[in-house]
C-alpha positions as CSV (number, residue, x, y, z in Angstrom):
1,X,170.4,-20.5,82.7
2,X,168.0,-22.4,84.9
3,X,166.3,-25.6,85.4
4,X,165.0,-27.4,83.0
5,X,161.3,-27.0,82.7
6,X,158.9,-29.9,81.1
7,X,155.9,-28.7,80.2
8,X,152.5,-30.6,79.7
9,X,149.7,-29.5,77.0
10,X,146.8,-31.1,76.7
11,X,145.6,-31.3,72.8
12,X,142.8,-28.2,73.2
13,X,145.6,-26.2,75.1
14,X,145.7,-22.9,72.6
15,X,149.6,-22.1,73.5
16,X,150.5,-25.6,72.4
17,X,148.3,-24.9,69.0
18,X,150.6,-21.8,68.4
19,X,153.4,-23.5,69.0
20,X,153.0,-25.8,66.2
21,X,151.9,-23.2,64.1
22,X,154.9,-21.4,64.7
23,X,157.0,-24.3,63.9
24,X,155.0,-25.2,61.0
25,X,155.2,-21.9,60.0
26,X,159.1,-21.7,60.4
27,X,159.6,-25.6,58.6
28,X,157.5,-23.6,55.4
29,X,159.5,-21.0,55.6
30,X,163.2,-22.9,55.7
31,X,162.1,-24.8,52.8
32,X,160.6,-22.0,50.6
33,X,164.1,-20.4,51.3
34,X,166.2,-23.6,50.3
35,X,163.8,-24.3,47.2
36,X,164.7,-20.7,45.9
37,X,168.4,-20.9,46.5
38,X,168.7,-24.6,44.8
39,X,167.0,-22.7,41.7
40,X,168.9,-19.8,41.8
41,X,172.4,-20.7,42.9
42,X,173.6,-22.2,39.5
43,X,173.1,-18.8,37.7
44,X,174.7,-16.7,40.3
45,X,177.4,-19.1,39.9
46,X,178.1,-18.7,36.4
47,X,178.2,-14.7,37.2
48,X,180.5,-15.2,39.6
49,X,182.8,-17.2,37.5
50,X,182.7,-14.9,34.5
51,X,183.6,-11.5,36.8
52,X,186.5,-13.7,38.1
53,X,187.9,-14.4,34.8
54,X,187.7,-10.8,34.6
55,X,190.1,-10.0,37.2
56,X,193.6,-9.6,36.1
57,X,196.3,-12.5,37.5
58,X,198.5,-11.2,39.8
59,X,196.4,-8.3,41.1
60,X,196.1,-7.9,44.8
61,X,192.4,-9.2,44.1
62,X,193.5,-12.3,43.3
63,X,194.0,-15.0,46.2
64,X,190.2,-13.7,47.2
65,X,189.1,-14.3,44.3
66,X,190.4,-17.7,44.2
67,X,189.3,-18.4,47.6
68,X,185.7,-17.1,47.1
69,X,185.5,-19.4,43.9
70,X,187.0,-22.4,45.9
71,X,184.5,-21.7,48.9
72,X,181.7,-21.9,46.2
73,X,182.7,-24.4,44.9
74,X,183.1,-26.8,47.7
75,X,179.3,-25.2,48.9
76,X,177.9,-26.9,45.4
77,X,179.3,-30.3,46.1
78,X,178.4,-30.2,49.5
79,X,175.2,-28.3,50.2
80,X,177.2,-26.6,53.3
81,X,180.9,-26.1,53.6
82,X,182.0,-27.8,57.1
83,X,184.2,-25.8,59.3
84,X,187.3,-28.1,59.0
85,X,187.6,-27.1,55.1
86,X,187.7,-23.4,55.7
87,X,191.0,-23.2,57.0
88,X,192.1,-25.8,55.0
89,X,191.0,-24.0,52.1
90,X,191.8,-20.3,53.4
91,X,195.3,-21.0,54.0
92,X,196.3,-22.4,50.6
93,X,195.5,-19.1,49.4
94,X,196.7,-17.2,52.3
95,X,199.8,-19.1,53.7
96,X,201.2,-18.3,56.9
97,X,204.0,-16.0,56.6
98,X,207.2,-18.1,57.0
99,X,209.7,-16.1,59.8
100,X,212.8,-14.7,58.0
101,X,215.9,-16.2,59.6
102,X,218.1,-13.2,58.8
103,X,215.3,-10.5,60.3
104,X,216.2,-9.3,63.5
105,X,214.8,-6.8,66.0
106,X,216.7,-4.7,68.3
């Protein structure tokens, strides 16, 4: 933590050149990644789904698979998953545990 700094380049200034190369570099790089998940994401979708169906209803396995198949597929409609619809979506498959009126501890 300090002060804030503002900093002045003039255009020969070499540390400002490898800034932007560095930030040109890192904007390639970003959408190289996002171009490579947009084309592969639909297949590894359809794997997922077909080694869910696979898992047998009512095994322990279950409400995670469930969940991960929800979380992915609120990711494809969305592009991103915002925070809010975690929970939202984590607790209908893993509800709170309800307290047991008749349970009591000594």
């Amino acid at each position: 933590m300090g002060l804030p700094i503002q900093m002045w380049h003039s255009p020969n200034c070499p540390q400002w050149t490898i800034m932007q190369i560095g930030w040109e570099a890192s904007s390639q790089r970003i959408r190289e990644q996002d171009e490579w998940a947009r084309g592969v994401f639909p297949a590894v979708r359809w794997r997922m789904r077909q080694a869910a169906a696979k898992v047998p209803p009512g095994t322990a396995a279950q409400p995670f698979v469930d969940a991960l198949c929800e979380l992915v597929q609120e990711q494809t409609g969305h592009g991103y998953i915002p925070l809010h619809r975690w929970p939202q979506i984590l607790e209908r498959h893993f509800p709170p545990e309800l307290p047991d009126p008749g349970h009591t501890t000594a």
